[in-house]
Kinemage of the C-alpha trace (Angstrom):
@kinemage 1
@onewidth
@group {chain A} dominant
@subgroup {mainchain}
@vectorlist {calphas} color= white
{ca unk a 1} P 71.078 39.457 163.277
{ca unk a 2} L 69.157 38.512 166.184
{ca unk a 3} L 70.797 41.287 168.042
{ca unk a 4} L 68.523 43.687 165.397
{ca unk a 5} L 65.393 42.217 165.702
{ca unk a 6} L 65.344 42.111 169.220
{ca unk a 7} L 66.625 46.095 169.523
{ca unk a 8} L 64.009 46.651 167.147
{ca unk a 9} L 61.361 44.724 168.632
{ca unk a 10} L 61.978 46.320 172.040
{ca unk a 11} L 61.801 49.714 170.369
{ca unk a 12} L 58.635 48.943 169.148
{ca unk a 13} L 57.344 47.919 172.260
{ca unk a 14} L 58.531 51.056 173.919
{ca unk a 15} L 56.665 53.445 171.551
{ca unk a 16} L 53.354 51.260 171.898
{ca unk a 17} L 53.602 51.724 176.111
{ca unk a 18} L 54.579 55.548 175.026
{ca unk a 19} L 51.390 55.430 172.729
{ca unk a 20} L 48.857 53.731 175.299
{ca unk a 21} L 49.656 56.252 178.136
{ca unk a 22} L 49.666 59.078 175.775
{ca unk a 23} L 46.011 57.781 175.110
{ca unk a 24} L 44.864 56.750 178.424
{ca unk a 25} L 46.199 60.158 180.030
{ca unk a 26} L 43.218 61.902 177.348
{ca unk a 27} L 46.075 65.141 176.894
{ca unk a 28} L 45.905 67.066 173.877
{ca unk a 29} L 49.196 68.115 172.214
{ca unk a 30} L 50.841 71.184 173.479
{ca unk a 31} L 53.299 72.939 172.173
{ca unk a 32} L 56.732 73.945 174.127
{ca unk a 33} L 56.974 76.850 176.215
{ca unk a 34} L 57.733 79.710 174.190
{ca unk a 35} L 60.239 77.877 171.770
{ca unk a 36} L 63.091 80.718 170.348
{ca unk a 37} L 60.983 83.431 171.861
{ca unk a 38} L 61.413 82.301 175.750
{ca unk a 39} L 64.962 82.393 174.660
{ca unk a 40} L 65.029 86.067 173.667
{ca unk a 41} L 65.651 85.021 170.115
{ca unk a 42} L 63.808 87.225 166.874
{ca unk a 43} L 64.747 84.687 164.398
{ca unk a 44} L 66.223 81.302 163.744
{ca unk a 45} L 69.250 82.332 161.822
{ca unk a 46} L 71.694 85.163 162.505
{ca unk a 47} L 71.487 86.731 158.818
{ca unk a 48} L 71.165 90.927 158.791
{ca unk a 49} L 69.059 90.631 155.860
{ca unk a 50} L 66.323 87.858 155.207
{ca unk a 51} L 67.009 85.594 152.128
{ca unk a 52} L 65.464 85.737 148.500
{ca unk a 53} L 62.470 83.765 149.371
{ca unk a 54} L 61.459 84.888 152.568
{ca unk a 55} L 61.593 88.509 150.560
{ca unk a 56} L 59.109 87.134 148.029
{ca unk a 57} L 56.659 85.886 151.110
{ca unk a 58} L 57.222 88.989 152.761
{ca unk a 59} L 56.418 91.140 149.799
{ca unk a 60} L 53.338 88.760 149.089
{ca unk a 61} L 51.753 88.821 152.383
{ca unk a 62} L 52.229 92.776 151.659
{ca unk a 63} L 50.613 92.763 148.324
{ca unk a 64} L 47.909 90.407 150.096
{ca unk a 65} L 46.798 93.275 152.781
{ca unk a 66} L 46.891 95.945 150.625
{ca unk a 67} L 44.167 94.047 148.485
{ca unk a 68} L 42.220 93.546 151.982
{ca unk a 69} L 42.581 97.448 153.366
{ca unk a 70} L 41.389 98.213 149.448
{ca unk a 71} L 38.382 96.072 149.845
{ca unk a 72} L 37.569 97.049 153.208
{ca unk a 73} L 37.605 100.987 152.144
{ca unk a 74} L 35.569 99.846 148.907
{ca unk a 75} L 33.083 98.232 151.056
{ca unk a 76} L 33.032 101.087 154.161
{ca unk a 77} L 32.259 103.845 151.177
């Protein structure tokens, strides 16, 4: 048991000396450097055709700018 507590403990102390010079550096977060993009990859899986619910996003984000492009004529005329 002591084994644990003393893996654990020297976890802990390795994420507070990760934290500190995180802090002390003053970086903000960045992201990675392109992610599946930089890879030459469209998409995460390898399905031909995108699954039920990204349909239903897909068709509401559709639905969503024709309501914008309807306003934006209403208000133009």
């Amino acid at each position: 048991m002591s084994t644990f507590i003393l893996a654990f403990i020297f976890f802990v102390a390795m994420v507070l000396a990760m934290a500190v010079g995180y802090i002390l550096q003053r970086k903000t977060i960045a992201g990675s450097c392109g992610g599946l993009g930089a890879l030459g990859i469209a998409k995460a899986c390898d399905c031909p055709e995108p699954c039920d619910r990204k349909k239903e996003r897909m068709a509401r984000e559709e639905a969503r700018q024709k309501k914008i492009a309807e306003w934006e004529k209403d208000k133009i005329i």
